[in-house]
PDB file of N, H, CA, C and O in Angstrom:
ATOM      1  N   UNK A   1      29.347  -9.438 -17.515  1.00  0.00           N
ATOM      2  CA  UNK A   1      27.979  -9.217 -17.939  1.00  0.00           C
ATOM      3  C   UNK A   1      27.044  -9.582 -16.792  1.00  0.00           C
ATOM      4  O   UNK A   1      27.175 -10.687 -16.266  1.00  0.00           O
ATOM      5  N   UNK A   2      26.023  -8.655 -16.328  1.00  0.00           N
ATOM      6  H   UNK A   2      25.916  -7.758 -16.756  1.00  0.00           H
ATOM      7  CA  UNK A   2      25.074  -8.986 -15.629  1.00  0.00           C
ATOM      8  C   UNK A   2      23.845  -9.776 -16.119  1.00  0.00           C
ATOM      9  O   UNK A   2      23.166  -9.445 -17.091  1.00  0.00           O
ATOM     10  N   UNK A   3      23.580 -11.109 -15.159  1.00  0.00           N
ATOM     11  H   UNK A   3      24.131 -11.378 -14.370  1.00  0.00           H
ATOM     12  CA  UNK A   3      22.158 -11.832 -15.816  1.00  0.00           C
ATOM     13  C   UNK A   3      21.023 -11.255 -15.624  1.00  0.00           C
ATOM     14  O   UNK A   3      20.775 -10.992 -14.447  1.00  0.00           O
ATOM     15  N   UNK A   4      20.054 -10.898 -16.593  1.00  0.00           N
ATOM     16  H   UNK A   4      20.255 -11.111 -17.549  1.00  0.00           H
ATOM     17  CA  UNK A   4      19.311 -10.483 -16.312  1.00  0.00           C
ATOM     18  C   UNK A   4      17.988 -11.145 -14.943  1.00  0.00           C
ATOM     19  O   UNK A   4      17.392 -12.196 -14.707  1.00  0.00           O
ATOM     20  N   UNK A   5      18.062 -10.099 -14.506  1.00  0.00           N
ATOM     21  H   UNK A   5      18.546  -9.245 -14.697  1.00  0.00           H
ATOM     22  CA  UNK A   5      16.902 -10.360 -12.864  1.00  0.00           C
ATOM     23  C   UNK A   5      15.950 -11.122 -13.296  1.00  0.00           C
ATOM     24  O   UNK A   5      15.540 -10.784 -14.407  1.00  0.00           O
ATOM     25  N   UNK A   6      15.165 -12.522 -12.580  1.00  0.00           N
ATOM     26  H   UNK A   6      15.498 -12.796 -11.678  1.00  0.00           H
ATOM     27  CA  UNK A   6      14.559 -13.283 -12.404  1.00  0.00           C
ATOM     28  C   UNK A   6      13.441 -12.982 -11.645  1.00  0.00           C
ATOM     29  O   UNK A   6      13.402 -12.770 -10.433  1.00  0.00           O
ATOM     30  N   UNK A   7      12.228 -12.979 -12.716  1.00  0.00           N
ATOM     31  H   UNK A   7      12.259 -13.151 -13.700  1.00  0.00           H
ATOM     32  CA  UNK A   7      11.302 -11.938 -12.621  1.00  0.00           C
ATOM     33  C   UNK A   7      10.044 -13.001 -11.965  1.00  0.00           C
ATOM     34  O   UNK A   7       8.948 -12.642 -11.534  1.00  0.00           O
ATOM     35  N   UNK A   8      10.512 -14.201 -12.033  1.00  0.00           N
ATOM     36  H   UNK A   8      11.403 -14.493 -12.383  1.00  0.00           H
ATOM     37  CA  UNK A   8       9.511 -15.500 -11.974  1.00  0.00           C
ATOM     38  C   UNK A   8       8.834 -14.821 -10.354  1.00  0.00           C
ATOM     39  O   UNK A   8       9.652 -14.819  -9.434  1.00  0.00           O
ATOM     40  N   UNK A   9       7.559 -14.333 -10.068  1.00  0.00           N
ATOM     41  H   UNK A   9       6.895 -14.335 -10.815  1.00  0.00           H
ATOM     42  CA  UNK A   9       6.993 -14.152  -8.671  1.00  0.00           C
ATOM     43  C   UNK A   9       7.042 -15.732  -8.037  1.00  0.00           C
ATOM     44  O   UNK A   9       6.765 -16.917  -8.226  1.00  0.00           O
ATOM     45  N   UNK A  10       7.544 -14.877  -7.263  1.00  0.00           N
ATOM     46  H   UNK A  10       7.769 -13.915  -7.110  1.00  0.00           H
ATOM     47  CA  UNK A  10       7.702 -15.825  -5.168  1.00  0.00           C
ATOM     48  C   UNK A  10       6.206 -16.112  -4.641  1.00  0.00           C
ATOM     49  O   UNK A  10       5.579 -15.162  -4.172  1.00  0.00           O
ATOM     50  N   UNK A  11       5.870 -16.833  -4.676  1.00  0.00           N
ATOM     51  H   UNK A  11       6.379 -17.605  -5.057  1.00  0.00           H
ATOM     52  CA  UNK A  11       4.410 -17.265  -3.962  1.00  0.00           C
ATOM     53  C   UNK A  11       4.345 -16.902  -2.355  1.00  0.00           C
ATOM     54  O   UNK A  11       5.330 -17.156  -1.663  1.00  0.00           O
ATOM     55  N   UNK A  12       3.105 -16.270  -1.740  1.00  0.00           N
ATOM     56  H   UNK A  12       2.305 -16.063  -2.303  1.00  0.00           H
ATOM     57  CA  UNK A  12       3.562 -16.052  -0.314  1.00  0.00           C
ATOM     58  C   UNK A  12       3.363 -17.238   0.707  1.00  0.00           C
ATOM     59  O   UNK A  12       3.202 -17.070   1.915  1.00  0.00           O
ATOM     60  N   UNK A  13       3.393 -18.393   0.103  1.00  0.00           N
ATOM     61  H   UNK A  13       3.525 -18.529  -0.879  1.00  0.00           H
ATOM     62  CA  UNK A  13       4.056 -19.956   1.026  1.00  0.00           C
ATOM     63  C   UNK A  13       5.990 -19.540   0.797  1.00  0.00           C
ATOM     64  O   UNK A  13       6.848 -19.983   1.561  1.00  0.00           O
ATOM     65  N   UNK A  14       6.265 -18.698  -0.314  1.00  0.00           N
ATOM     66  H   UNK A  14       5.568 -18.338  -0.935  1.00  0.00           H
ATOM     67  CA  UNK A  14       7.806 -18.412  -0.016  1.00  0.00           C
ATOM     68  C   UNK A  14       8.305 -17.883   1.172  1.00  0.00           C
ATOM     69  O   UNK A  14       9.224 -18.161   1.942  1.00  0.00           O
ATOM     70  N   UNK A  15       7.334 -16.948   1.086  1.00  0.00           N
ATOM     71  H   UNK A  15       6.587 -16.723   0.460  1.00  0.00           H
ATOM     72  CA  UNK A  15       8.091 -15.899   2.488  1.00  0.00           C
ATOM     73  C   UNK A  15       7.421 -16.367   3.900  1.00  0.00           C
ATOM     74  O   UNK A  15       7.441 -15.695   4.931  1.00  0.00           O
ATOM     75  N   UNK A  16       6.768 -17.774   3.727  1.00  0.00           N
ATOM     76  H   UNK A  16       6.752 -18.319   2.889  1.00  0.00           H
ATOM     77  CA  UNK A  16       6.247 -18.344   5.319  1.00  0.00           C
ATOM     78  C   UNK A  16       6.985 -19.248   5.478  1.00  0.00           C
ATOM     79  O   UNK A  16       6.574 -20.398   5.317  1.00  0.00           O
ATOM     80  N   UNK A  17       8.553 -18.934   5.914  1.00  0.00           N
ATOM     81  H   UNK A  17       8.886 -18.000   6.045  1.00  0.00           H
ATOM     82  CA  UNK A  17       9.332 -19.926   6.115  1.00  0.00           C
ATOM     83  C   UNK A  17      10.464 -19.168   7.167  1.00  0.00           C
ATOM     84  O   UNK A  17      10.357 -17.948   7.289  1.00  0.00           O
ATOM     85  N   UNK A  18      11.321 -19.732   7.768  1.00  0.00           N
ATOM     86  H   UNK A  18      11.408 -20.723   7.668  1.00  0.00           H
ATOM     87  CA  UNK A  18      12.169 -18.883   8.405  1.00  0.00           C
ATOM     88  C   UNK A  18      13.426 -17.927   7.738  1.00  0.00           C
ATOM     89  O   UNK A  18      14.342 -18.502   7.151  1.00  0.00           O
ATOM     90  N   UNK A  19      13.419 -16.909   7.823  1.00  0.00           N
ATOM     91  H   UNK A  19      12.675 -16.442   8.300  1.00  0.00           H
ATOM     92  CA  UNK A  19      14.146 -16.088   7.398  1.00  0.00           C
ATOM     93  C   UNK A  19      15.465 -16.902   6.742  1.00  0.00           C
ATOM     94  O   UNK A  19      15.970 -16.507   5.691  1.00  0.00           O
ATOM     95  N   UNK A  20      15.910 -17.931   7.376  1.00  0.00           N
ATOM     96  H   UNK A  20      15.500 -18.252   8.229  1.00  0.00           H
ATOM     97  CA  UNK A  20      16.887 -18.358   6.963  1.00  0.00           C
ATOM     98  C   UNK A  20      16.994 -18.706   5.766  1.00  0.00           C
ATOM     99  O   UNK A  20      17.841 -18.352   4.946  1.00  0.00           O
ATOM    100  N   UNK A  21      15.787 -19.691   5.599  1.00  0.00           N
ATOM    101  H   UNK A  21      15.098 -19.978   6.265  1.00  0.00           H
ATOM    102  CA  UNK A  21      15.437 -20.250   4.469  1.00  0.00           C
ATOM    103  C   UNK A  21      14.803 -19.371   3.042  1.00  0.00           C
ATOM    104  O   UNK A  21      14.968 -19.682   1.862  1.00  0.00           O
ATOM    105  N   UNK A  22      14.358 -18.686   3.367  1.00  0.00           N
ATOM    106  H   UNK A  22      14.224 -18.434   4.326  1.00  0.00           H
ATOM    107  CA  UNK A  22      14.032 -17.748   2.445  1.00  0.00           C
ATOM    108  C   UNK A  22      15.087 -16.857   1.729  1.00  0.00           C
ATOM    109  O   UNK A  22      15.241 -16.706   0.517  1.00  0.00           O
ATOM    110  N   UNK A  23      15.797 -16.285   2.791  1.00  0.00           N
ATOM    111  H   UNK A  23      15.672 -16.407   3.776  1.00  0.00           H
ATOM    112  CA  UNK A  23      17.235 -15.470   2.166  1.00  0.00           C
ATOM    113  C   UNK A  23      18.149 -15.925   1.142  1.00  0.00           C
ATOM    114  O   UNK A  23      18.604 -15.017   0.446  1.00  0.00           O
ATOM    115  N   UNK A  24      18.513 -17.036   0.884  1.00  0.00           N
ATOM    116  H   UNK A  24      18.143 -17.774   1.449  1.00  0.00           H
ATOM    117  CA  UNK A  24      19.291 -17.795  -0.323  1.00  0.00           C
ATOM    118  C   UNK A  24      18.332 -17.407  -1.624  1.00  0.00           C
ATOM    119  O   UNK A  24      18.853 -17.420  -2.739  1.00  0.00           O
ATOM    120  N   UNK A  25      16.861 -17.044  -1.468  1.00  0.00           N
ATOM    121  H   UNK A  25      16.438 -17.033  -0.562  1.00  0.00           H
ATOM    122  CA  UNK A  25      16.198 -17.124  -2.485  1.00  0.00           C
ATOM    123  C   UNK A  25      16.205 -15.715  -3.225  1.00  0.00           C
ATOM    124  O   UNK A  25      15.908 -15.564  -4.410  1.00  0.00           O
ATOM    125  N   UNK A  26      16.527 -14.873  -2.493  1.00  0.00           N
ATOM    126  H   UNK A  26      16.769 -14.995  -1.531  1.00  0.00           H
ATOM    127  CA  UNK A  26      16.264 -13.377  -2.618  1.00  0.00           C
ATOM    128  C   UNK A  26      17.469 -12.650  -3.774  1.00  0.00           C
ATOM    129  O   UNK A  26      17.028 -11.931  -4.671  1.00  0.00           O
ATOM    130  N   UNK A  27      19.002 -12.903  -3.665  1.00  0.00           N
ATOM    131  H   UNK A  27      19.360 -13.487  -2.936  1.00  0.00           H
ATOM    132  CA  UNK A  27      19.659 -12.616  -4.536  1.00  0.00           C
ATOM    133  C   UNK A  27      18.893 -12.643  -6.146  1.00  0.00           C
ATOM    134  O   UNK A  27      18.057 -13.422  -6.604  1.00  0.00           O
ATOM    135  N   UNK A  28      19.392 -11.762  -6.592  1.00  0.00           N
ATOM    136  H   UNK A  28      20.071 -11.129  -6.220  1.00  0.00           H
ATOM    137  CA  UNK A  28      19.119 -11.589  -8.458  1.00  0.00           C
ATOM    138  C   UNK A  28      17.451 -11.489  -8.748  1.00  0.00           C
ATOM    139  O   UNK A  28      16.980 -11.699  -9.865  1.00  0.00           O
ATOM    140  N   UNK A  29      16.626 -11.132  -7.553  1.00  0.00           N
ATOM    141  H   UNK A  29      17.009 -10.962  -6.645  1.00  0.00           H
ATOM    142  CA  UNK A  29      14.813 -11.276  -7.663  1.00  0.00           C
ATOM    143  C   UNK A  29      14.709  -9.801  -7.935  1.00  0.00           C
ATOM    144  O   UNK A  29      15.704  -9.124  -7.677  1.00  0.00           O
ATOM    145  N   UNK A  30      13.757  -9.273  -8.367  1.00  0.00           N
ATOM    146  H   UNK A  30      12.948  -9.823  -8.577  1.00  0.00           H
ATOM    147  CA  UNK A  30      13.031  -7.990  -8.527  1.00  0.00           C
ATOM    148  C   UNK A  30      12.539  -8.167  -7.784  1.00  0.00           C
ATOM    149  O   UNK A  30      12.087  -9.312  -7.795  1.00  0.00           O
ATOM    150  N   UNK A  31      12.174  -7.336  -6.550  1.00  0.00           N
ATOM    151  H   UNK A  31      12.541  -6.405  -6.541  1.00  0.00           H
ATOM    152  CA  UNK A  31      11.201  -6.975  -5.701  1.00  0.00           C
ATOM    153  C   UNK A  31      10.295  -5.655  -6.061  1.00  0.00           C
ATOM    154  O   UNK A  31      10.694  -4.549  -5.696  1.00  0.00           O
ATOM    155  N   UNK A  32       9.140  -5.787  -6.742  1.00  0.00           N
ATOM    156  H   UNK A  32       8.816  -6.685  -7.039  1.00  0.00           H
ATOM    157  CA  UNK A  32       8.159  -5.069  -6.811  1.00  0.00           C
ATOM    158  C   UNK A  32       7.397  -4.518  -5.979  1.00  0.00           C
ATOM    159  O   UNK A  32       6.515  -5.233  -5.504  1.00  0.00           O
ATOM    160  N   UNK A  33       7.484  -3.033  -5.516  1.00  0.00           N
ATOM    161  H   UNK A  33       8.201  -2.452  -5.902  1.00  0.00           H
ATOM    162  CA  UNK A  33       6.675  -2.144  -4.591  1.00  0.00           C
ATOM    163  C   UNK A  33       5.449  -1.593  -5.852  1.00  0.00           C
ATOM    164  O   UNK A  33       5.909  -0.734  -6.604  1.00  0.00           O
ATOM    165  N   UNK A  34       4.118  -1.965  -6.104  1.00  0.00           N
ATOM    166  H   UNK A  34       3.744  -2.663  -5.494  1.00  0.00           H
ATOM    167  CA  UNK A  34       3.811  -0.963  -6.933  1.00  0.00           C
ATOM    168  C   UNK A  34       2.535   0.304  -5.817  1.00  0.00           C
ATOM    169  O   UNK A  34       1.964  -0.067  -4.792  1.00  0.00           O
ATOM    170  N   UNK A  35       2.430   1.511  -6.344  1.00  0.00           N
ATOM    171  H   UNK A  35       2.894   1.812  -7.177  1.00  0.00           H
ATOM    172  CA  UNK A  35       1.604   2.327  -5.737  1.00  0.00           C
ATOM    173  C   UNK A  35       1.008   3.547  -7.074  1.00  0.00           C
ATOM    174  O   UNK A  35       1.344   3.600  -8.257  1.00  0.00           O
ATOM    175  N   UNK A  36       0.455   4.035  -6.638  1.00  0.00           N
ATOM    176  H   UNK A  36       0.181   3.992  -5.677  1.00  0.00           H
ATOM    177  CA  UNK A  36      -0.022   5.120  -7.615  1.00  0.00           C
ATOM    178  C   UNK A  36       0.261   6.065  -8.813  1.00  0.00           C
ATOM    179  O   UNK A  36      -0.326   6.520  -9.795  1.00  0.00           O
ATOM    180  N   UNK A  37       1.613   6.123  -8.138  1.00  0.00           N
ATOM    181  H   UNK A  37       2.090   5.754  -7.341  1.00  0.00           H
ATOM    182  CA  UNK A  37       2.183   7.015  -8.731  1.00  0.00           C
ATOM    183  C   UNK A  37       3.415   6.140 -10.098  1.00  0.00           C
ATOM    184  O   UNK A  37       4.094   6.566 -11.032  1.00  0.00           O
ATOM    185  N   UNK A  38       3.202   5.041  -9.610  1.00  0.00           N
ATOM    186  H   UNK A  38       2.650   4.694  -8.851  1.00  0.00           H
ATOM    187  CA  UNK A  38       3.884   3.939 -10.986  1.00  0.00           C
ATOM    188  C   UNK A  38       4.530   2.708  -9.992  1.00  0.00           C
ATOM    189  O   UNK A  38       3.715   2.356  -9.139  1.00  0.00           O
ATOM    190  N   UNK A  39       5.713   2.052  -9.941  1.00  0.00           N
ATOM    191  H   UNK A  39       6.375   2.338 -10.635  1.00  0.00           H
ATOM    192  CA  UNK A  39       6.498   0.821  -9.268  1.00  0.00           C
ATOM    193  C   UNK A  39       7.533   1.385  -9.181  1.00  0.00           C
ATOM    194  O   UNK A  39       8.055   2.205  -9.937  1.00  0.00           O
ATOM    195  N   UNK A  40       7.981   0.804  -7.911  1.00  0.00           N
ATOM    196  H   UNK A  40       7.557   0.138  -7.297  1.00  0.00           H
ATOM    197  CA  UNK A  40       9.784   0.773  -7.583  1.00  0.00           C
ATOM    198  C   UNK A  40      10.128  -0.466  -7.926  1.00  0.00           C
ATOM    199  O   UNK A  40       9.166  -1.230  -7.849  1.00  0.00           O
ATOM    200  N   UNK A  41      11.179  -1.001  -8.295  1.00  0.00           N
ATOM    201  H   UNK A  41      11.961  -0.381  -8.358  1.00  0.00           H
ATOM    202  CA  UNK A  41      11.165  -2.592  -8.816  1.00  0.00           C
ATOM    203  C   UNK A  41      13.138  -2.706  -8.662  1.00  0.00           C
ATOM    204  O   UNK A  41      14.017  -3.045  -9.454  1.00  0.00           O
ATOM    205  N   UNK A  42      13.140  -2.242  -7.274  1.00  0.00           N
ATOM    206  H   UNK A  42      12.426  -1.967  -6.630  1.00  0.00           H
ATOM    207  CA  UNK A  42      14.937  -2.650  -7.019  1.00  0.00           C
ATOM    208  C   UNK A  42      15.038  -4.217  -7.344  1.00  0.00           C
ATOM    209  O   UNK A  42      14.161  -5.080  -7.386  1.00  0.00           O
ATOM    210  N   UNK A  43      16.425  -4.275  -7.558  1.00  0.00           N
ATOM    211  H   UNK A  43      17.137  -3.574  -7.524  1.00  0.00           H
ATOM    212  CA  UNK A  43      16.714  -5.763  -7.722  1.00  0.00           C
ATOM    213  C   UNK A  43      17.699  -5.633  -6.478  1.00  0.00           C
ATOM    214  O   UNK A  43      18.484  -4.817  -5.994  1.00  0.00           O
ATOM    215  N   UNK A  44      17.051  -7.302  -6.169  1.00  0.00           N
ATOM    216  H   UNK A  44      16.414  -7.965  -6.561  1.00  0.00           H
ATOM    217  CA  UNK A  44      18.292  -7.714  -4.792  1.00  0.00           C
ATOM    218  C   UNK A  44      19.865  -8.192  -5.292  1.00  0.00           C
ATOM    219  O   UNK A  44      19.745  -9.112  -6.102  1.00  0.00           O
ATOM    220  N   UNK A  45      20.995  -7.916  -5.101  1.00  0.00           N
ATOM    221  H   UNK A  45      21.092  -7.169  -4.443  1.00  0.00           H
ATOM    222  CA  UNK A  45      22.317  -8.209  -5.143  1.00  0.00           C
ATOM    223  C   UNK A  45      22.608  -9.118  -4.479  1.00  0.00           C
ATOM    224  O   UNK A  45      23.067 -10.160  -4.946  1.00  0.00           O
ATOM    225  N   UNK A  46      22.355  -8.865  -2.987  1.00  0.00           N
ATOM    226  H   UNK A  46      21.982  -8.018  -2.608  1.00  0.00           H
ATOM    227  CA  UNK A  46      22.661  -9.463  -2.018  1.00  0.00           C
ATOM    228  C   UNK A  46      21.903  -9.421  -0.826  1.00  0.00           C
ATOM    229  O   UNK A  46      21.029  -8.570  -0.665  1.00  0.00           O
ATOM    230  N   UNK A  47      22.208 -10.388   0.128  1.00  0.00           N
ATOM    231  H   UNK A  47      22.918 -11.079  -0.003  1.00  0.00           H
ATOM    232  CA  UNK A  47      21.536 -10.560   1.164  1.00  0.00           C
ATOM    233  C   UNK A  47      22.430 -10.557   2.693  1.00  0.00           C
ATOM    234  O   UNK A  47      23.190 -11.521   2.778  1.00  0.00           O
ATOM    235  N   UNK A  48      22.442  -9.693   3.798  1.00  0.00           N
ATOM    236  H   UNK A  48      21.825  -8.909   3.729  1.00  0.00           H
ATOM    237  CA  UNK A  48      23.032  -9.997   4.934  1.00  0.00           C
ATOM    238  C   UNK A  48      22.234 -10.242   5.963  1.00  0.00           C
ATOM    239  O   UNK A  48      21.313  -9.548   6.394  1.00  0.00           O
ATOM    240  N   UNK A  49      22.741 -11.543   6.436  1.00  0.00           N
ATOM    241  H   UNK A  49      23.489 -12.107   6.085  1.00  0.00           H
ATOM    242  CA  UNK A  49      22.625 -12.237   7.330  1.00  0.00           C
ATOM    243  C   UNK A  49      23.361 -13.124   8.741  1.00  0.00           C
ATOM    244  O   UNK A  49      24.538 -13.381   8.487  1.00  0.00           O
ATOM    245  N   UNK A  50      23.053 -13.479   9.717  1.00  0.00           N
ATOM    246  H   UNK A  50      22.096 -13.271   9.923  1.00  0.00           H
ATOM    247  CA  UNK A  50      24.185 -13.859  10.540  1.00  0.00           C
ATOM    248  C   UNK A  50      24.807 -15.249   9.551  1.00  0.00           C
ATOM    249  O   UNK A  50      24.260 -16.066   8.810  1.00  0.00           O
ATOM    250  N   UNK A  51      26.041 -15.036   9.933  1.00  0.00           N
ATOM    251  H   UNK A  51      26.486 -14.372  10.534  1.00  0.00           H
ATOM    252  CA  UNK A  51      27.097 -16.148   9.559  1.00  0.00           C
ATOM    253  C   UNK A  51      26.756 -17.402  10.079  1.00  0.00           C
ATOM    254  O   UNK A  51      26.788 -17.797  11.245  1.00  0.00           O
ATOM    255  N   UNK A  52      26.508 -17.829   9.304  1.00  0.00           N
ATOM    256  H   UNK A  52      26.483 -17.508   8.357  1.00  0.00           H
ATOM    257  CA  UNK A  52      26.870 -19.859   9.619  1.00  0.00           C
ATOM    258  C   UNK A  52      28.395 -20.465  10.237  1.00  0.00           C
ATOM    259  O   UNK A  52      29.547 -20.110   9.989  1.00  0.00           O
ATOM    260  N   UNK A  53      28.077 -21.087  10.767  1.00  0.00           N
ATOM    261  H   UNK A  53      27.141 -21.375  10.968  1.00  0.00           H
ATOM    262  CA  UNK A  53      29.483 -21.574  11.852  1.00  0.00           C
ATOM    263  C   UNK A  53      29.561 -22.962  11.604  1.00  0.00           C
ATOM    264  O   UNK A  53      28.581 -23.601  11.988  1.00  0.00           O
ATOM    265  N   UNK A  54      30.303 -23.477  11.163  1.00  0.00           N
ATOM    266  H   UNK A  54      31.099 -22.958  10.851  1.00  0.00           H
ATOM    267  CA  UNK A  54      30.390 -24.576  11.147  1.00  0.00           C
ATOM    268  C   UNK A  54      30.952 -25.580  12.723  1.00  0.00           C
ATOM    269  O   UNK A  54      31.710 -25.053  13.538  1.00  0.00           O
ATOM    270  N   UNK A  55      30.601 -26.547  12.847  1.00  0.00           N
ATOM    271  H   UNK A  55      29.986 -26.975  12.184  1.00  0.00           H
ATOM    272  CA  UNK A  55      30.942 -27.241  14.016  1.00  0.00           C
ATOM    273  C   UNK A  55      32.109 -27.781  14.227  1.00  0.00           C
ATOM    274  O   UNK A  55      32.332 -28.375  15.281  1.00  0.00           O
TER     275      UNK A  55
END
């Protein structure tokens, strides 16, 4: 069963952070484009990014 997408809006102090930090947040969000003609409202799955390496 899929959970339903987590619709709670991201404040834009969210997205003023480094990419890094922000990306963990993005899985299972609706991202809302709206324009004239109605909204696109994809949901994020996933996120790619460079790999973490451990030391």
């Amino acid at each position: 069963m899929i959970a339903a997408p987590d619709r709670t809006p991201l404040t834009r102090d969210s997205f003023d952070r480094p990419v890094l930090d922000v990306t963990p947040d993005l899985p299972g969000r609706v991202l809302v484009r709206a324009n004239p003609g109605g909204s696109v409202e994809p949901r994020r799955t996933e996120t790619h990014g460079p790999a973490r390496r451990s030391a």
